[in-house]
C-alpha positions as CSV (number, residue, x, y, z in Angstrom):
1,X,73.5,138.5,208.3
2,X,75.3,141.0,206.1
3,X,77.9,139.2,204.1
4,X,79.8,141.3,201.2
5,X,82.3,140.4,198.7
6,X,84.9,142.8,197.4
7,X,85.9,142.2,193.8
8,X,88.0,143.8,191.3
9,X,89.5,142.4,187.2
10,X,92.6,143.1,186.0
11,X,90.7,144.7,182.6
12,X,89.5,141.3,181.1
13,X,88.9,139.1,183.7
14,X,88.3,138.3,187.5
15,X,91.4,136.6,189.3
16,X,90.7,133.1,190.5
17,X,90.9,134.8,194.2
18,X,88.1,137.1,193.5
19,X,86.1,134.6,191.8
20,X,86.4,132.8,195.1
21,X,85.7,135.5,197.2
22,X,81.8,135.8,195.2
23,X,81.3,132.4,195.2
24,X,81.9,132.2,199.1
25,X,80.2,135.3,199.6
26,X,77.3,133.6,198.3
27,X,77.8,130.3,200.2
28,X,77.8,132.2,203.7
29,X,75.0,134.6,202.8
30,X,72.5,131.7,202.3
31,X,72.1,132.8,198.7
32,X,72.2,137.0,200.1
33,X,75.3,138.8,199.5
34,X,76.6,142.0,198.0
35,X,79.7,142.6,196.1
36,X,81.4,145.7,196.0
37,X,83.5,146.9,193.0
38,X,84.9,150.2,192.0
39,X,83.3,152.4,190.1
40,X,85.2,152.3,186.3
41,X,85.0,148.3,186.7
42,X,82.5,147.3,184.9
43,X,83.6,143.8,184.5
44,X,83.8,143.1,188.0
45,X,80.0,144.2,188.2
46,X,78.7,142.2,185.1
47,X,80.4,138.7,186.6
48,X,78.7,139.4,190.3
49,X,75.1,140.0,188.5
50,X,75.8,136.7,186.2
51,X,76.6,135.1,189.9
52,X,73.6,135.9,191.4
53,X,74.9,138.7,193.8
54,X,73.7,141.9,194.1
55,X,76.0,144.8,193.1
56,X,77.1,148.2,194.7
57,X,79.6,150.6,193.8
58,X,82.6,150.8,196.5
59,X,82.3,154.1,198.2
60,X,85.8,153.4,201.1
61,X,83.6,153.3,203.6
62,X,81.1,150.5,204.9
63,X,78.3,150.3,207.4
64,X,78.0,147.2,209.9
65,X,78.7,143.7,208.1
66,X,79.1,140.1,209.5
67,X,81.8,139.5,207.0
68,X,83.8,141.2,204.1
69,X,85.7,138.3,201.6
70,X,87.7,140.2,199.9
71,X,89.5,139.2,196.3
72,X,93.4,139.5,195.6
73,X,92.7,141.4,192.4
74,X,90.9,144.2,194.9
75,X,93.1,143.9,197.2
76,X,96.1,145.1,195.1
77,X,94.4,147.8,193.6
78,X,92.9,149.3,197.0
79,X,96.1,148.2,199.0
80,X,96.7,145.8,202.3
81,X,95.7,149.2,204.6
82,X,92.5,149.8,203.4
83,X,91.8,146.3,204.5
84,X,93.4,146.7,207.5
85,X,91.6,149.8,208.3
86,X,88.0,148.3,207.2
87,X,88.9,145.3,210.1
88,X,90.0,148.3,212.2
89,X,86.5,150.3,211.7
90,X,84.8,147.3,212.2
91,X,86.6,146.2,215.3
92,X,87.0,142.9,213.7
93,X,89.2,140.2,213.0
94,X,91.4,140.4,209.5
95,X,93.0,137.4,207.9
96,X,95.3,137.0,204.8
97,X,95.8,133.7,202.3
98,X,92.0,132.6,202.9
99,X,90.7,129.4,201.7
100,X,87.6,129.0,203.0
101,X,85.6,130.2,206.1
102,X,82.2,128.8,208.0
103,X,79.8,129.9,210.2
104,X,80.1,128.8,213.7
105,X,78.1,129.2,216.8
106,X,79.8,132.2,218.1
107,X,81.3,133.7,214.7
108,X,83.3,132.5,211.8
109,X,86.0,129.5,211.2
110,X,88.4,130.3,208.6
111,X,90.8,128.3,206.9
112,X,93.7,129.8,206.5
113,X,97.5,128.7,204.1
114,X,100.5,128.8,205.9
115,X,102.8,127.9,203.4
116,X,104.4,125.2,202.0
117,X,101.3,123.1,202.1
118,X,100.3,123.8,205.4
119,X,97.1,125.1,207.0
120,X,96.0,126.4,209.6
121,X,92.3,127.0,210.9
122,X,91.3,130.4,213.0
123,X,87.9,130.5,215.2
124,X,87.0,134.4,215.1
125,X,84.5,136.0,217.2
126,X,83.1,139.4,215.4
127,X,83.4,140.5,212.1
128,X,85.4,138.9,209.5
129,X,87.6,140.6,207.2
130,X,89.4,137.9,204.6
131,X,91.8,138.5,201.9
132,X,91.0,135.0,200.0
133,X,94.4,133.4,198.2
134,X,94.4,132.3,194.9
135,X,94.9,129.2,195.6
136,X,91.4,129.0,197.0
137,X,89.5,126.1,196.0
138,X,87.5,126.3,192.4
139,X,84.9,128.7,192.2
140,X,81.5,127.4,190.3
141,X,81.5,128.3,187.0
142,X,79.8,131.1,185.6
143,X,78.9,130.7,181.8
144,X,80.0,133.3,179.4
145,X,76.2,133.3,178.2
146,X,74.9,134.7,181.6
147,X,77.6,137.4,182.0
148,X,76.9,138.1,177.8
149,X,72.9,138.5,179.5
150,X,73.9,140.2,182.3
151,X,76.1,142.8,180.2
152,X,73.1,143.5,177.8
153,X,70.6,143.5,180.9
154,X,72.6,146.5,182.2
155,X,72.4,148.3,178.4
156,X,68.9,148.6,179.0
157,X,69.0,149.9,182.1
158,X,69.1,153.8,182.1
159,X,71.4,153.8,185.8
160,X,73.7,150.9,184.1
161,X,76.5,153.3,183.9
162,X,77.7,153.7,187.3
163,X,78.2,157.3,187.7
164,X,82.7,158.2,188.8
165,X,83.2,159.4,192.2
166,X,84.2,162.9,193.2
167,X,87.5,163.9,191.2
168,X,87.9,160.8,188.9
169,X,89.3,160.7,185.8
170,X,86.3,160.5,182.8
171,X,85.3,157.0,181.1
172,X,88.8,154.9,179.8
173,X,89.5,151.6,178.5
174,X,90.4,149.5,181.7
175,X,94.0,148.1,181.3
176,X,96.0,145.9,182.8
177,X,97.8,146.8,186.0
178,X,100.9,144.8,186.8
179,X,101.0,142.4,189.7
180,X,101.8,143.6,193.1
181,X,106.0,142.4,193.4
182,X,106.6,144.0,197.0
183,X,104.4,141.7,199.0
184,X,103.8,139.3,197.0
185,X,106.7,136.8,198.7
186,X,105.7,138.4,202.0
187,X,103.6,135.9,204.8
188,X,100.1,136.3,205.5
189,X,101.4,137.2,209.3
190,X,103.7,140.1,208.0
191,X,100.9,141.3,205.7
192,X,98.6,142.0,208.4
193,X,101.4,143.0,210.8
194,X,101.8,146.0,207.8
195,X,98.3,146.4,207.3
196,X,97.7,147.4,211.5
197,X,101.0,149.4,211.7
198,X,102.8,146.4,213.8
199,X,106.5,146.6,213.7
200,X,108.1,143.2,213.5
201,X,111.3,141.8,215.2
202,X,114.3,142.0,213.0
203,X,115.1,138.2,211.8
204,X,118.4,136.6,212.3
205,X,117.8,133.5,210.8
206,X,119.7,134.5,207.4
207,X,121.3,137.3,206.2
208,X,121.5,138.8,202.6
209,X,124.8,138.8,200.9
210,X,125.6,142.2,198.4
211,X,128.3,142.4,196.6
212,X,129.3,142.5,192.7
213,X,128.8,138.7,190.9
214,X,132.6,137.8,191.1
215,X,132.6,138.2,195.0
216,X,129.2,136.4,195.2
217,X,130.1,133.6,193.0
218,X,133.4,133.2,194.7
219,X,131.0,133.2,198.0
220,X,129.2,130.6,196.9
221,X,131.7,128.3,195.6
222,X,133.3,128.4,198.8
223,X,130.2,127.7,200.5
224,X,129.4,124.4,198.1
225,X,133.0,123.6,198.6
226,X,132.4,123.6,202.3
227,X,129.5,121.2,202.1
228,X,131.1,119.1,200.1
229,X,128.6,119.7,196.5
230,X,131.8,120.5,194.7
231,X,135.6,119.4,194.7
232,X,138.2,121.6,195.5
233,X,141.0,122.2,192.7
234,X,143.4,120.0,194.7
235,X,141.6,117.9,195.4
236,X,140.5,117.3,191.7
237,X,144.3,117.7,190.7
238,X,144.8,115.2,193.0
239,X,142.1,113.0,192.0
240,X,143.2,113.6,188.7
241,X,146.4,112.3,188.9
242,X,146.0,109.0,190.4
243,X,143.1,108.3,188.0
244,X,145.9,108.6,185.5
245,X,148.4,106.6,187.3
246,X,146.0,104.2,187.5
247,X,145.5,103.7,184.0
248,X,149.1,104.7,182.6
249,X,152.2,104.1,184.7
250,X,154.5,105.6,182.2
251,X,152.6,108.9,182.1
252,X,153.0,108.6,185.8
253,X,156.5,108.4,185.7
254,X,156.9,111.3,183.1
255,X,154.8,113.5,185.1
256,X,157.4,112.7,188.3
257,X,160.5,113.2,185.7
258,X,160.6,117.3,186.8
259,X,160.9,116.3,190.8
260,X,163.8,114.1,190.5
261,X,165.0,116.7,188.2
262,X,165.2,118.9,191.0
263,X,166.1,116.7,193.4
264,X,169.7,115.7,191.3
265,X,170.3,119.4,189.9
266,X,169.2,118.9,186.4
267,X,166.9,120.2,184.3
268,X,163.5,118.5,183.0
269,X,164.9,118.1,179.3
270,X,167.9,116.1,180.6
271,X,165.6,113.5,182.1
272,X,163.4,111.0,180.6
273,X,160.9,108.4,181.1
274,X,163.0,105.5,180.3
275,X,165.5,106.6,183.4
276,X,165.5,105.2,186.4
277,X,167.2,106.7,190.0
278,X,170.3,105.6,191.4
279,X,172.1,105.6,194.8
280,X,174.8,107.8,195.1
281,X,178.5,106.8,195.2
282,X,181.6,108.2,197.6
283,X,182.6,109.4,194.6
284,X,180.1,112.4,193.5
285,X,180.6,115.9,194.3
286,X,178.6,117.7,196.8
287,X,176.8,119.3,194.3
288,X,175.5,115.7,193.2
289,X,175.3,114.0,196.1
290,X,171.4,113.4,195.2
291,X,170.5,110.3,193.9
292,X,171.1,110.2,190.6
293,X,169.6,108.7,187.0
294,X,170.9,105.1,185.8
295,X,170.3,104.9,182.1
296,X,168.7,101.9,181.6
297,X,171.0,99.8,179.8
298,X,172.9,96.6,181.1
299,X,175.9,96.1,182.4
300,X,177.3,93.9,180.2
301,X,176.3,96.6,177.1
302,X,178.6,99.4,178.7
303,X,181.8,97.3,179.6
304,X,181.1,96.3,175.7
């Protein structure tokens, strides 16, 4: 049984994924496996040997294998499609967001995330081509004293520098590459839908607003008043104001003072708080037949 592991660093260190990926390779291989790196990483090399794996450079193209785990790290510097088109060479099975995978009686049983906590277990027949997740359980750990003796065991060694491939650059400093932001968000199912060349449905389930930030905030505030999250303005004016009639009756009544103001003809300043309304009489003009004010002073205190 062939078993490989593809692995790749970002320049100082091996992602958790691709850790994962050598540490199952090993698992499966009963102790035999192979990891492939590319040529200029040197890093990726040192940490297989520490491991316990065998090393070869990668070359893009592999002969028959029982399974290929490959590491995120690898995976976004080589691209979903060269995956794709290894499964494709291979006639074999490809999975995304691997967390672990067993041998069965007729092929492989791979554990797969689908999200949210979820997971989800494939039986594959053939060979295996898995892109492991990062969230992959712990790899063992591999002392920095065996990858410090495996870095001085390849100084000694007159092939340790792996020689570039046809039309590379000459020797550099590795650096760090940035993470991979277009399919990062994207589904294990719509990563290997891209990686084959599989068109997917359009999906209705939402639909992305554009627009400047004043139309979107006013989008949104319309959508949380909807749902009730947040208050309308009247209904907060409204709120508002019997919260305060509540607590102070005379503020009440001087907030009314400009309706009946308009209701008899006269203006706000002519009222005040400590008037009350009065019936009309036969007496008033048409142009006060509204109820009007009563001072409020007795009777007895006027005729005086």
């Amino acid at each position: 049984m062939r078993v490989l592991a593809l692995i790749a660093s970002d320049g100082n260190r091996l992602p958790r994924g691709d850790r994962a990926a050598a540490a199952l390779a090993l698992a499966v291989g009963e102790g035999s496996a192979t990891a492939l790196h590319l040529p200029d990483d040197l890093e990726a090399a040192v940490y297989a040997r520490a491991a316990g794996l065998a090393t070869a450079p990668w070359a893009g193209r592999l002969a028959a294998f029982d399974a290929l785990l490959a590491g995120p790290g690898a995976v976004d510097r080589l691209g979903d499609v060269a995956v794709g088109g290894l499964a494709e060479e291979a006639c074999g099975s490809l999975a995304f967001d691997v967390l672990s995978a067993t041998r069965s009686t007729d092929g492989w049983l791979v554990e797969a995330d689908a999200g949210r906590g979820a997971r989800v277990e494939i039986a594959v027949t053939g060979p295996l081509v898995a892109v492991l997740s990062n969230d992959a359980p712990r790899p063992p750990y591999v002392s920095h004293w065996r990858r410090r003796a495996a870095r001085i065991h390849d100084r000694g060694r007159s092939d340790a520098a792996v020689p570039h491939g046809d039309g590379a650059a000459a020797w550099g400093p590795i650096v760090a590459r940035p993470p991979r932001q277009a399919s990062e968000t994207a589904t294990a199912e719509s990563r290997t839908n891209a990686a084959f060349g599989i068109a997917e449905s359009p999906s209705l389930d939402s639909a992305v607003v554009t627009g400047t930030a004043a139309e979107c905030a006013r989008i949104l505030l319309r959508y949380l008043i909807d749902q009730g999250f947040v208050a309308s303005a009247a209904t907060m004016e409204a709120t508002a104001e019997s919260t305060a009639a509540d607590t102070n009756p005379l503020a009440a009544r001087s907030a009314a003072a400009p309706a009946a103001a308009r209701a008899v003809g006269a203006s706000p300043g002519e009222l005040t708080a400590a008037q009350a309304r009065a019936p009309r009489t036969s007496g008033d003009t048409p142009s006060r037949r509204g109820r009007r004010p009563r001072p409020l002073v007795p009777a007895s205190a006027e005729r005086q």
